[in-house]
N, C-alpha and C positions, 0 to 999 in steps of 0.2 A: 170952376167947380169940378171935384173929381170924383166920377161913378166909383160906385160901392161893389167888389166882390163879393156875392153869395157863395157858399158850398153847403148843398144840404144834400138831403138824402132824395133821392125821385120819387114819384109818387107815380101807379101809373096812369094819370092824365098829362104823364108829362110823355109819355112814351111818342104822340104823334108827331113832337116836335123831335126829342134827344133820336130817335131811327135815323131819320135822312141825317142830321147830325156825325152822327159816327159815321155811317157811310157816305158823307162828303168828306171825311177825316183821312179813311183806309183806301177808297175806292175811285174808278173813275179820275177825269182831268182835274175836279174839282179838287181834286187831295193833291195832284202833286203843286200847290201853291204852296205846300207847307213842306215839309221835309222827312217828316214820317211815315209817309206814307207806304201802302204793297201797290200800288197802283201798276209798274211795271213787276209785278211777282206774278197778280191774278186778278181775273175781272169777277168774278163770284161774287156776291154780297156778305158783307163781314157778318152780319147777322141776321136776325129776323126779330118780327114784334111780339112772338111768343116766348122767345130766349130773354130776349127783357123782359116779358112778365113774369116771368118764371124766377128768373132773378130780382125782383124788385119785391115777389113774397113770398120767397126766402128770408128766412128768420135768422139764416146763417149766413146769407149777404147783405151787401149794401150797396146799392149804386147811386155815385155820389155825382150831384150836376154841378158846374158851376155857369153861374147867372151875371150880367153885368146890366144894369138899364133894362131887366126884365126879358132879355135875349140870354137863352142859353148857348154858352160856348163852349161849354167841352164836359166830358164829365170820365167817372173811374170807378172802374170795378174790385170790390174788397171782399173775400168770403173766407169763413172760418172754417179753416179744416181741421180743424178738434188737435189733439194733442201739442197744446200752444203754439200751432200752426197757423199764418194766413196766406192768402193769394190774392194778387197784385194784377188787376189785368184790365183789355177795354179801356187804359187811358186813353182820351181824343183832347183834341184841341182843335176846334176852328181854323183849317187852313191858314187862313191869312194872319191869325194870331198867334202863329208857331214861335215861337222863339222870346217870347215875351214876358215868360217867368210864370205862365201860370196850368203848365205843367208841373214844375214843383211843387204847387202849392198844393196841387190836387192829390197829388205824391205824398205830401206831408200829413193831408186831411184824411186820406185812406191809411197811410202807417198808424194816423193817430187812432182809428176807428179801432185798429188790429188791435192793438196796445189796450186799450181802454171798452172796450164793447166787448171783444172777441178775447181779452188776456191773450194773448199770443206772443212768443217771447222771438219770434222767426216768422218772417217773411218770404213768400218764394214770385216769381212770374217766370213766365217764358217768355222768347223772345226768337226769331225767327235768326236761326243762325247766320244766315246770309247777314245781315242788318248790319253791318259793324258798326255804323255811326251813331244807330239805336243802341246798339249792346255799351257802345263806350260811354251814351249820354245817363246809363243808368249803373253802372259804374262808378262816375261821376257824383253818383247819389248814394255810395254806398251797396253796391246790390255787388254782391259776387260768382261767376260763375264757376257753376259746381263740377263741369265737367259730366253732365249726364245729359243728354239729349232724348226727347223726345218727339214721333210722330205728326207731323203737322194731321191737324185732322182730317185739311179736304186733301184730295189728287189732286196734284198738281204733275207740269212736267216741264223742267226735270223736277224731281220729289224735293220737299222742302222739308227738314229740318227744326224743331226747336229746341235751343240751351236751355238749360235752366240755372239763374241766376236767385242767391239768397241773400238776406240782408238781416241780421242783427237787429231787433227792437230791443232799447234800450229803456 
């Protein structure tokens, strides 16, 4: 029998589970099972539980979870930045489930959100420059970089960097 992929939108009772989630994803030993991880960038915590609430009502985001067997494994951040603009960010995936296709999917669930919720004819994220196997796997997907970097937001040392990569909604 073969469990069923969810992708909806979070709610936030989902927030005490998707937090440690994302930061087993970014952070800590527990991320580098998977291949995405900053885990050797910065030990910091990628986020908090008021940045996710704050994103989850937003009327102008979406954060999208996905579910298998009623365990959340990964989810993505999509928010409309007006002038048929979106942004692309907070993909996670389940360490141990990295490389299993359902990072695309969550990719395609979020472009499709831009497209159809938000009209947005452009897509953008950042991505930490260093990353190049990150930068190449979205890429891979269509995303192109623009040649503009910006600010990582926390300190770090040495300072870190992010591209900004765009994508074409079609």
């Amino acid at each position: 029998m073969t469990s069923l992929l969810e992708i909806r939108a979070a709610a936030r009772d989902d927030l005490a589970v998707l937090h440690p989630l994302i930061e087993r994803a970014y952070r800590g030993d527990s991320a580098r099972k998977g291949w995405t991880h900053e885990a050797d960038l910065m030990s910091s915590a990628r986020t908090d539980r008021a940045t996710l609430e704050a994103i989850v009502a937003d009327p102008a985001s979406r954060l999208l979870v996905a579910e298998r067997d009623g365990q959340m494994i990964g989810c993505v951040h999509v928010a409309d930045l007006g002038d048929a603009r979106a942004y692309l960010g907070m993909l996670c995936v389940e360490p141990g489930l990295q490389g299993s296709g359902l990072g695309k999917r969550l990719i395609d669930a979020a472009e499709a959100i831009a497209r159809e919720t938000f009209h947005a004819a452009q897509i953008e994220m950042t991505v930490i420059e260093v990353r190049a196997e990150l930068l190449a796997y979205y890429q891979r997907r269509g995303y192109a970089p623009t040649g503009e970097h910006r600010p990582f937001p926390v300190k770090t040392d040495p300072p870190l960097r992010l591209a900004v990569l765009v994508k074409p909604l079609d």
